[in-house]
C-alpha positions in Angstrom: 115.3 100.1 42.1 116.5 98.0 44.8 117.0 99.0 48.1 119.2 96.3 49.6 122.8 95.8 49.7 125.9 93.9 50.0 125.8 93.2 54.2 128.8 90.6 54.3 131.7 92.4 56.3 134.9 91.9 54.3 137.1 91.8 57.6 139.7 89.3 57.7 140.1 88.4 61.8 139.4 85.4 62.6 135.5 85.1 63.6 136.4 83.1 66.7 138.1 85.9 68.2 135.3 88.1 66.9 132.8 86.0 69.4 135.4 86.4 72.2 135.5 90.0 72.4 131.9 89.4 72.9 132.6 86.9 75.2 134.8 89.1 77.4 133.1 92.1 77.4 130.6 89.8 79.2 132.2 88.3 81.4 134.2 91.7 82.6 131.1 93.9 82.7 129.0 91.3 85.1 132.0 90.6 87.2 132.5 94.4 87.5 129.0 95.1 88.2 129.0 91.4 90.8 125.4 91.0 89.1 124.4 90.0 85.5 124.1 87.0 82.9 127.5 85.9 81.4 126.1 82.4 80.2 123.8 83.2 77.2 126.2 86.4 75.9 129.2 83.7 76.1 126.8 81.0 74.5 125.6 83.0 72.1 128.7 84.9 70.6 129.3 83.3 67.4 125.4 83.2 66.2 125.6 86.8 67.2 128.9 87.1 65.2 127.0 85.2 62.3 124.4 87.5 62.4 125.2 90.6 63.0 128.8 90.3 60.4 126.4 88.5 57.6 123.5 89.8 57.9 122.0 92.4 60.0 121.4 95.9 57.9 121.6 98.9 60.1 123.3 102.3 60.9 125.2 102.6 63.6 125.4 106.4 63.0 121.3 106.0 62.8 119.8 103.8 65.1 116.3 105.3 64.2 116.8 104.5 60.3 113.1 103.8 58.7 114.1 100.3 56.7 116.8 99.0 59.0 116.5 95.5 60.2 114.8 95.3 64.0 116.9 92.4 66.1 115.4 91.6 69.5 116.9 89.9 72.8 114.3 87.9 73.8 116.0 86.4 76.5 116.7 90.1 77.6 118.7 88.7 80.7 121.7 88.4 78.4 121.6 92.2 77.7 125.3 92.5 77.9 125.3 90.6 74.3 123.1 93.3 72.7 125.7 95.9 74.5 128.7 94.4 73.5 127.6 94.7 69.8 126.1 98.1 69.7 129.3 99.2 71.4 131.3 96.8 68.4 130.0 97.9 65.7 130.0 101.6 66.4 126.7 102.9 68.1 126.8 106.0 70.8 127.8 103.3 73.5 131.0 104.0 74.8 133.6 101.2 76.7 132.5 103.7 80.0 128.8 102.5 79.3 129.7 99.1 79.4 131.8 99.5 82.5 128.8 101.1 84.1 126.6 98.2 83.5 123.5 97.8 85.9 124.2 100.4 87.5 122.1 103.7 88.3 121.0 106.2 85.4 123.5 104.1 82.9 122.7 103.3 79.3 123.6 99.4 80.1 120.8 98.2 82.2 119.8 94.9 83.8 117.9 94.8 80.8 117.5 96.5 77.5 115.3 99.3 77.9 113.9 101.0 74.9 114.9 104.4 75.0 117.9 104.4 77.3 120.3 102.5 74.9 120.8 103.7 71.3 119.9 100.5 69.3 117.7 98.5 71.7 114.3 97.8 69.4 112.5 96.8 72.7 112.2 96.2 76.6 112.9 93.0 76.9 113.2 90.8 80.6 109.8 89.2 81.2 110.7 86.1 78.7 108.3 85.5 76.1 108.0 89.1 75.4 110.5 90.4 73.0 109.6 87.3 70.9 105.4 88.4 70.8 106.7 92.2 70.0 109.2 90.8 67.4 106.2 89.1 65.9 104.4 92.8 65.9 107.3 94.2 63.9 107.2 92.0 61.5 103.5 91.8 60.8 104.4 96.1 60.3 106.6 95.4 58.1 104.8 92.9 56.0 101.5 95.0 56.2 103.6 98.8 55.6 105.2 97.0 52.4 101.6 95.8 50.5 100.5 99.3 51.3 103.6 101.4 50.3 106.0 99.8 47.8 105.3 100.0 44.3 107.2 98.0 41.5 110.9 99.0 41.4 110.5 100.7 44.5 110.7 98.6 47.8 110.7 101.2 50.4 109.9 98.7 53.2 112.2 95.8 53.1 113.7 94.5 56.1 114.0 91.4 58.3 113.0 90.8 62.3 115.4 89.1 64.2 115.0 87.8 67.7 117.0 85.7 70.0 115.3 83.7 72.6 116.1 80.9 74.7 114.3 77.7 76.3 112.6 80.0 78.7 110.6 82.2 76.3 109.6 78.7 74.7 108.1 77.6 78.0 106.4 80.8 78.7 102.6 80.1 77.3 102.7 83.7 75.3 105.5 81.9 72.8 102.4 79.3 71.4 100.1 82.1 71.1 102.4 84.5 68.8 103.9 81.8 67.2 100.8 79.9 66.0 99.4 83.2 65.0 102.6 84.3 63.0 102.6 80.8 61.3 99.2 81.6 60.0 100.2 84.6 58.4 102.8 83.6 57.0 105.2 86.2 58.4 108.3 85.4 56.5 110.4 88.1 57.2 110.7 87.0 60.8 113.6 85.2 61.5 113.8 83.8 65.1 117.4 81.7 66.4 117.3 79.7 69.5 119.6 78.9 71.6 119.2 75.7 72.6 121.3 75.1 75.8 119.6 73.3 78.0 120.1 75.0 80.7 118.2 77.4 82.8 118.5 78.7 86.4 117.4 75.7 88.0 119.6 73.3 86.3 119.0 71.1 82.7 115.5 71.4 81.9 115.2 68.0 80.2 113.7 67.0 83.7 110.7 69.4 83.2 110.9 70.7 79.1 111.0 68.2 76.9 108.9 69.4 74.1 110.0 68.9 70.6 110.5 71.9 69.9 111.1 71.6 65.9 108.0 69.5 65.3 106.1 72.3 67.2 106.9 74.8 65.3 106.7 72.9 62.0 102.9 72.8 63.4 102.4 76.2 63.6 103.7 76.6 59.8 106.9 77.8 60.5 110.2 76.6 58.4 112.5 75.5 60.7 116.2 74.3 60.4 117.4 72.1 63.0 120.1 70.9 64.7 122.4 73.8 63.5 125.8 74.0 65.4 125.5 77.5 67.6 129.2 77.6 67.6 130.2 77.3 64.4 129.5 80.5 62.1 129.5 79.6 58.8 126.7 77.0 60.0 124.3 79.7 61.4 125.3 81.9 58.7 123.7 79.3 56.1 121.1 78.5 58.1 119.7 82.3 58.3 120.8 82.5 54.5 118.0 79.8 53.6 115.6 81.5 56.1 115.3 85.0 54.0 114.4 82.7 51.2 111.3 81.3 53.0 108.1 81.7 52.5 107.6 81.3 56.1 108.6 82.4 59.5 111.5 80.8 60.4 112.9 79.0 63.5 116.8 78.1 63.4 117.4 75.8 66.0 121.3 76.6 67.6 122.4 74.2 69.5 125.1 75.9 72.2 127.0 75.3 75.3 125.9 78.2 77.9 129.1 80.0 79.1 131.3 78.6 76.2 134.8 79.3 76.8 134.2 78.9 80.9 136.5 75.5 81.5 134.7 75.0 84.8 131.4 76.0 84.6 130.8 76.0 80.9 127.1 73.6 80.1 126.2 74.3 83.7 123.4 76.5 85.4 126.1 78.3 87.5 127.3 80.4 84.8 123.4 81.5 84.1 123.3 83.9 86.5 126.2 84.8 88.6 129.6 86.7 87.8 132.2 84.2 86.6 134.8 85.1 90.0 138.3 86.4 89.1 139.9 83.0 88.8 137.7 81.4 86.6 137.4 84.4 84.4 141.7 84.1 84.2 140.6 80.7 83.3 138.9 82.0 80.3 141.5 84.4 79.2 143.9 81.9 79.2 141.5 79.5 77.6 140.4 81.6 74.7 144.1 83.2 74.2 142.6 86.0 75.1 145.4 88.4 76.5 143.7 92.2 76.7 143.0 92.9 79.9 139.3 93.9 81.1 137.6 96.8 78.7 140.5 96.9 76.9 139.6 96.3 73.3 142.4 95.1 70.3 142.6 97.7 67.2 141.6 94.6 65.2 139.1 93.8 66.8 137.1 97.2 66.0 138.4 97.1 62.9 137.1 93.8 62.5 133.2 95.2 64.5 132.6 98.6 62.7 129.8 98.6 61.0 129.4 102.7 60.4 130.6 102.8 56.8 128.6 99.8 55.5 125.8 101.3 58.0 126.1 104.2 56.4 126.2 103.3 52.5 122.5 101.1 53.2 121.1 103.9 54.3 122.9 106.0 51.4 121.1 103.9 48.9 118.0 103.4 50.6 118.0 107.4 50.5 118.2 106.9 47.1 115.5 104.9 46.4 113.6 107.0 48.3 114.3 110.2 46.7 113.0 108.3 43.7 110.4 107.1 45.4 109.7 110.7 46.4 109.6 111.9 42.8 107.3 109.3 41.1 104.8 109.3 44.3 104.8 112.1 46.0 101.6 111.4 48.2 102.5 107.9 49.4 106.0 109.1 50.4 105.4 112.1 52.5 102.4 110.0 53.8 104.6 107.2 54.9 107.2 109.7 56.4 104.5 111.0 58.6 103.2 107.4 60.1 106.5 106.2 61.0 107.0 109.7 62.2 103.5 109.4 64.6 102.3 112.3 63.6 98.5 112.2 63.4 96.5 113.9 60.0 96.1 117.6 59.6 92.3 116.0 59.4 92.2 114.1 62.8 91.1 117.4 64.6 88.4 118.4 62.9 86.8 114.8 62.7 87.1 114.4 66.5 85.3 118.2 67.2 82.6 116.7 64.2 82.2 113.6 66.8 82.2 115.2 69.8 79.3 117.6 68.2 77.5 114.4 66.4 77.1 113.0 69.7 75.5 116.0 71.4 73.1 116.2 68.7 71.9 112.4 68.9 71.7 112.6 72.5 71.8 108.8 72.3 71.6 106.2 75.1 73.4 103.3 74.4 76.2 100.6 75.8 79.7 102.6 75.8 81.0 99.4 73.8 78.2 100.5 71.4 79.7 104.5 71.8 83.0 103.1 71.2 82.5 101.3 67.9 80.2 104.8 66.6 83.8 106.7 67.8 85.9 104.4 65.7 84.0 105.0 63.3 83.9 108.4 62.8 87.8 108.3 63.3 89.2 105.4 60.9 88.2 106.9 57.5 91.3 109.7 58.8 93.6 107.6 60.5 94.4 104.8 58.1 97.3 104.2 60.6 94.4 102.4 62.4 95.6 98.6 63.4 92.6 97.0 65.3 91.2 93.5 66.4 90.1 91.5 68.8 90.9 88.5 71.1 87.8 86.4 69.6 85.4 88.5 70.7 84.7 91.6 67.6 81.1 90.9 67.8 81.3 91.7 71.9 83.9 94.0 71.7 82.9 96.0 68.8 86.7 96.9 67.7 85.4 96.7 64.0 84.5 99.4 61.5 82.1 99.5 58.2 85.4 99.8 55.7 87.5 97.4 58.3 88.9 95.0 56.1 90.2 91.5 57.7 93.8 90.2 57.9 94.2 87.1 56.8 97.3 85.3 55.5 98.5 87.0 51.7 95.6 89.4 52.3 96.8 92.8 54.2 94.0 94.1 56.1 93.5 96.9 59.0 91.8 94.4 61.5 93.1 91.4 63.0 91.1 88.0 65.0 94.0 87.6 67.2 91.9 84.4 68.4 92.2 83.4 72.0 94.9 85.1 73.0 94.7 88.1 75.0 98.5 88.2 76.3 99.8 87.3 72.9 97.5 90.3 71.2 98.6 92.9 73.2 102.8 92.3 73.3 102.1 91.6 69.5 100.3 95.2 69.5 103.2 97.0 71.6 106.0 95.6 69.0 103.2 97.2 66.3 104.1 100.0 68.2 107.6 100.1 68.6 108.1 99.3 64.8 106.1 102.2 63.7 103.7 102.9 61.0 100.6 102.4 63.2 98.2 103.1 66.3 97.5 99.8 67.6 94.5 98.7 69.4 92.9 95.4 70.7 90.1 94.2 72.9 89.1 91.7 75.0 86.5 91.7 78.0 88.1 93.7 81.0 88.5 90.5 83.3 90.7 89.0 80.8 93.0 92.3 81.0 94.4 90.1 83.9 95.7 87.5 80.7 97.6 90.4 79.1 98.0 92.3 82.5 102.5 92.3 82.2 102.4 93.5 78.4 100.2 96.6 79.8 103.0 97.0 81.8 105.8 96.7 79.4 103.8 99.2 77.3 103.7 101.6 80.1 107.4 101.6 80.7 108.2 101.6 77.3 105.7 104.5 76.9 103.8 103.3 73.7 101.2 104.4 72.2 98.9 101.0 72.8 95.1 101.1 73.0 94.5 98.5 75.0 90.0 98.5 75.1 88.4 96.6 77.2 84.8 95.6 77.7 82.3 94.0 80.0 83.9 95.8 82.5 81.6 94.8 86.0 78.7 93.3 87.2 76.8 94.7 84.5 77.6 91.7 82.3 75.3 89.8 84.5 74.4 86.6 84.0 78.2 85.4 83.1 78.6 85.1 86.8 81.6 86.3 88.7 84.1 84.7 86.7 83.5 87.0 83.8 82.5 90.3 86.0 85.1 92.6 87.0 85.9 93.6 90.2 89.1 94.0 91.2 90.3 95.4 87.9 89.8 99.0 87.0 91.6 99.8 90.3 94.2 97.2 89.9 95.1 98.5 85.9 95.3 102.5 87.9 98.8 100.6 89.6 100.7 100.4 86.9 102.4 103.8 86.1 102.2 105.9 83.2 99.0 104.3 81.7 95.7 106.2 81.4 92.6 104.2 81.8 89.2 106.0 81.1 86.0 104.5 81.9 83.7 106.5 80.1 80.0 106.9 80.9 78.3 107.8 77.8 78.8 108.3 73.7 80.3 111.8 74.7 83.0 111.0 77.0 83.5 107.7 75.1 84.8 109.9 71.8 86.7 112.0 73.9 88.4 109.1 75.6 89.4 107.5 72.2 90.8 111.2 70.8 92.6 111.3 74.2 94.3 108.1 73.6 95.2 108.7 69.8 96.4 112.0 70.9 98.3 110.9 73.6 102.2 110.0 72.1 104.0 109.4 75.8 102.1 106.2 76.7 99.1 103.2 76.5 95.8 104.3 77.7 92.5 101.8 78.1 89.4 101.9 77.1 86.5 100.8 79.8 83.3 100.2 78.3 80.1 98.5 79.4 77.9 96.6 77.8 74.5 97.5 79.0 72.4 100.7 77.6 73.7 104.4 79.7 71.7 107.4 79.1 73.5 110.6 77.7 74.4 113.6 79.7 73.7 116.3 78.9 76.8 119.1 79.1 77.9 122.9 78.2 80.2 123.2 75.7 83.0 124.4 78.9 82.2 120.7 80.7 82.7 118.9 77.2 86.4 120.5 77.1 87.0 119.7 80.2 86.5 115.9 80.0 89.5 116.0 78.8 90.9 116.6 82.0 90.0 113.3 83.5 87.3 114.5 86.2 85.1 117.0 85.9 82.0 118.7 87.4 79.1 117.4 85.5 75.9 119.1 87.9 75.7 121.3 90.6 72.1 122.0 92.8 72.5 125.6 92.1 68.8 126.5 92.5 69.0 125.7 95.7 69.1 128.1 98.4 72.0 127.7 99.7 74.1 127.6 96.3 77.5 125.8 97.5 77.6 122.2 97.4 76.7 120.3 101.2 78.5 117.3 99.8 80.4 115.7 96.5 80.0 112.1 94.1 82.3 111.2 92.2 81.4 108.8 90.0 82.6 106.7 86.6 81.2 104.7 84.0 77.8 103.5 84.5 77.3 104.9 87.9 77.4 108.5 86.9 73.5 107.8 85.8 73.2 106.5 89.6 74.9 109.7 91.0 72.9 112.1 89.1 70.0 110.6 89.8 70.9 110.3 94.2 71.7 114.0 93.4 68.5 114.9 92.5 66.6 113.3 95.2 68.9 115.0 97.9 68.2 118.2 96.1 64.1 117.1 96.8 65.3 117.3 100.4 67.0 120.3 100.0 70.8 119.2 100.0 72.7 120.3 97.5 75.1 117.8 96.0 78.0 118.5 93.4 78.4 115.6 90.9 82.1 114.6 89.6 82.1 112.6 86.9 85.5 110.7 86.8 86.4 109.0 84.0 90.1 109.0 84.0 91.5 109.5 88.0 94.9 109.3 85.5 94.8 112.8 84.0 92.6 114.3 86.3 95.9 113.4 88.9 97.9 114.9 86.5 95.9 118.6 86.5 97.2 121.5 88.3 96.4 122.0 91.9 94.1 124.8 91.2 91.8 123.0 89.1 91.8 120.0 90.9 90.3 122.2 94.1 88.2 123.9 91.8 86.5 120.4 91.7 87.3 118.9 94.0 86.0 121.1 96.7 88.3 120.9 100.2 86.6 120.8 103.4 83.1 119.0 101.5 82.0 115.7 102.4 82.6 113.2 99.3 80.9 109.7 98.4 82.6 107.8 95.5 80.7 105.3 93.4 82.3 102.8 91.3 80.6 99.0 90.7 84.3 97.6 92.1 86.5 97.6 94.7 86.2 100.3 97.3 90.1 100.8 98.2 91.1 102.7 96.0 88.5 105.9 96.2 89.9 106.9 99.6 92.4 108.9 98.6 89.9 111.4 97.0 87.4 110.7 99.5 88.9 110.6 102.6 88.9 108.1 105.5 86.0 110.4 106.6 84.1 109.9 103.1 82.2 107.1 101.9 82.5 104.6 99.3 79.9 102.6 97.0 81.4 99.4 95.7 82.0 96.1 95.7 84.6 93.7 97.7 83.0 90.3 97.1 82.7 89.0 93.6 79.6 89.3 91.9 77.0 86.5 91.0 75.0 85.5 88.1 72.1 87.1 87.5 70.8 89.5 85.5 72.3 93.3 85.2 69.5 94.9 87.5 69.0 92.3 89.7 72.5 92.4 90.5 73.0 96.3 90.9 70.3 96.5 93.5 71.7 93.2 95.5 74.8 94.9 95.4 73.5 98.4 96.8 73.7 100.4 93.3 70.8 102.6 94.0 69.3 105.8 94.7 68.0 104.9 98.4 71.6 103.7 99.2 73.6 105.9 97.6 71.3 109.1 98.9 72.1 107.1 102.9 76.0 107.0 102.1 75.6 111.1 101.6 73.6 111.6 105.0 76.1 109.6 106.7 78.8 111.8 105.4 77.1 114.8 105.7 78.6 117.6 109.0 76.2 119.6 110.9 
């Protein structure tokens, strides 16, 4: 039963004038807004037309539609070309929208933000990006299809599409995703250049000259050069042969930036500047184009709407569904449910048999070590697990007994992303976007700096990434400083709306990892070290309330005087250092409260009462974290102390280096005394 269906619009206007409404919508909306990117929407507007007329199968009605085709801007900066076509071809974007681009609380921003614009697939702006997520999508789709579609029944069946210019070619993160999508053969994804030659400092043939064909030919992609970006039937072809590859596929358009602009068309200062009112009469009177600004011909929208053709894919897609449905009942409702994000009615009680399986072992091993037992015990109910590693499984532990290796024609649940931190985790954020599965990768914590902006993109696009990272200070020892983190924990706590946990042994490691495959608003990542911590031993009232990010894990209650003289607050590793300074203050009679932190992220977000409730006001606090001490002075106080580091570390091994550094009892029990009133 197929599932596809007849995408050629039947419209009869001329597809020039198709490409200038694109054109001046544009132009109008960046001259309105004095602030934009008219060149690559006016360069683009006939591969767009070629596309989007030809090809592209979506609902308007439905931008959320499970087998619609995903289409990316890459170079994002041209946002007002994704706008101009959602608002075209019928989506909930109305002529006001575009007439409110860049401006405050719009639907039209700077750039096309996920979530704010019906239709927009991705965030897109940091160039490079939208290209590595695109490459995500499509290895969903690919890996969804081998595990869902049966014969006659090709439930998941669609196409990636990005756009991307000369400057997500230069960015390094293109080779990485690229070369990687090459190897596995990812030939649903269907990338179109547009090669201009132009960015904002001019013609870049004085400092990118690659061949950019041969490169990509290289990596194992089919590419068609030399296609003319202007003339539709050309690009139309081109992306006609493409969905008959085997292989990704580059189409190389070759365009003048600002087309249509007869002074500053084929230069840089169309790139990035409104047009001015007298060039953009120019245009009007250049293209014939005589409505005036966000004014849009009948024909024109007659010419755009895609609801009713939108609408009969889905139609028969729902068919084949219902189908589908009928003859496999499991595999449908189970497919429903992944692109949905729901997690298994199972995934409960497997964490709470974890949790408990960890308290019973009482084990005292690396967190890395936790963190593969907690994947573990986890995969065999999510088989929306997607993991892998950036070269480094055997270090990084991502794998699982059943994990079975992607390779290319050979669908698997874990990928070797190889050397390539960045590339792995925008590749796991467009896994994200596109549905289907919980991503997560790993590489040692002082390469998170490599991958450091598509953390960020997942955090404002609110995805549920697993981003785990290990090695994560001077523990790794004899690496040196170049591979022990320092700066980093407190650095990835910056970035808004991602949790990091740095757990410190097997119990608040599986905690952590149901935390983050619980958690549907946002990325979280996983901090994990890779020398032996003892286990901690915890009521079952402390275990729940890990979960709340900080927690009081000991109190010196047989002391005398019962309430605590003084508070540390400690993650990861150095909770075993604060329990033990603990106990030798209690040998002196002081009574210290240990806080075991191991993601200041939710803890922030508790209520006030519970924070105090741990947090006790008006006591003396000492933080203890093998990093930077900044940071813990907003829980401790410019009166409190701090145990850290601010040098880099050195090679030696892990011991030697924790007492050079001050990590011990006698230093950590002076920091108290020093803090201590009275």
């Amino acid at each position: 039963m197929p599932t596809t269906a007849q995408t050629k619009m039947t419209s009869t206007l001329p597809t020039t004038k198709m490409a200038n409404a694109i054109r001046a919508l544009a132009m109008d909306a960046v001259q309105q807004a004095n602030s934009g990117h008219p060149g690559m929407p006016m360069g683009m507007a006939d591969i767009a037309v070629a596309l989007w007329s030809g090809h592209y199968r979506h609902n308007p009605a439905n931008p959320g539609w499970l087998n619609r085709d995903r289409f990316l801007l890459s170079n994002g900066h041209g946002s007002m070309l994704h706008y101009a076509l959602l608002h075209l071809t019928g989506y909930d974007l109305a002529m006001s929208d575009l007439q409110a681009f860049r401006q405050m609380h719009s639907k039209t921003p700077g750039h096309p933000e996920v979530g704010v614009t019906p239709g927009i697939e991705t965030t897109t702006g940091p160039l490079g990006q939208g290209l590595a997520n695109a490459v995500g999508m499509a290895l969903s789709e690919q890996l969804l299809a081998a595990q869902f579609n049966r014969p006659g029944f090709d439930v998941v069946d669609h196409h990636t599409y990005a756009f991307l210019g000369d400057g997500c070619l230069m960015e390094g993160i293109s080779h990485e995703v690229c070369s990687l999508a090459g190897t596995l053969g990812l030939n649903k994804l269907i990338a179109l250049y547009d090669d201009n030659g132009i960015s904002i400092d001019g013609k870049v043939e004085g400092w990118f000259t690659d061949d950019t064909p041969q490169r990509f030919e290289a990596y194992g992609w089919n590419v068609i050069r030399a296609v003319d970006g202007h003339d539709v039937a050309a690009v139309d072809a081109a992306i006609t042969a493409a969905k008959a590859s085997t292989k990704p596929t580059l189409i190389c358009c070759k365009t003048i930036i600002g087309k249509g602009s007869p002074n500053l068309e084929g230069s840089d200062k169309v790139h990035g500047a409104a047009l001015g009112d007298k060039e953009i009469a120019l245009v009007r009177a250049h293209l014939n184009w005589d409505a005036a600004p966000f004014d849009m011909p009948a024909d024109v929208y007659a010419a755009w709407d895609a609801k009713e053709q939108g609408a009969r894919l889905e139609n028969d897609w729902n068919a084949c569904f219902k189908g589908y449905g009928a003859e496999f009942p499991e595999l449908a409702s189970e497919l429903l449910r992944r692109m949905q994000g729901d997690l298994p009615q199972a995934f409960d009680g497997a964490l709470a048999d974890a949790i408990a399986a960890c308290v019973a072992k009482k084990e005292t091993i690396a967190t890395r070590k936790a963190s593969q037992n907690a994947i573990q015990a986890l995969a065999p109910v999510l088989p929306e697990f997607l993991g892998g590693s950036a070269d480094l499984t055997g270090s990084n532990l991502t794998n699982w007994k059943e994990c079975v290796a992607l390779r290319s024609n050979q669908p698997g649940n874990h990928i070797n992303y190889g050397v390539r931190e960045f590339g792995m985790s925008a590749i796991m954020n467009g896994v994200a976007l596109h549905g289907g599965f919980i991503p997560f990768g790993a590489t040692f914590l002082t390469f998170s700096d490599y991958s450091r902006n598509a953390l960020r993109m997942a955090a404002l696009m609110k995805l549920r990434s697993i981003f785990v990272f290990t090695h994560d200070s001077i523990g790794l020892g004899e690496d040196g400083p170049t591979h022990q983190s320092v700066e980093h924990i407190s650095s990835l706590r910056l970035i808004p709306q991602l949790d990091n946990w740095r757990p410190c042994d097997t119990v608040e490691s599986i905690v952590a990892w149901g935390f983050a495959v619980r958690r549907n608003d946002g990325p979280s990542t996983l901090i994990f070290s890779r020398q032996n911590l003892p286990f901690q031993q915890r009521s079952p009232e402390q275990i729940a309330d890990i979960s709340r990010g900080g927690y009081v894990l000991s109190d010196a209650a047989d002391l005398k005087n019962g309430a605590p003289q003084a508070i540390l607050i400690a993650t990861g590793s150095e909770v075993e250092l604060a329990v033990s300074a603990a106990k030798a203050l209690a040998a002196e009679g002081v009574n210290v409260r240990v806080v075991s932190m191991p993601s200041t992220d939710v803890y922030d977000r508790q209520d006030a009462a519970y924070k105090a409730s741990v947090l006790l006001k008006g006591v003396p606090r000492v933080a203890i974290e093998a990093g930077v001490t900044d940071f813990w002075y907003k829980y401790v106080g410019l009166e409190g102390a701090v145990v850290g580091i601010d040098t880099f570390g050195e090679s030696a091994p892990a011991g030697t280096l924790f007492k050079h550094f001050g990590f011990t009892v006698d230093h950590v029990v002076a920091k108290v005394k020093s803090v201590l009133v009275g």
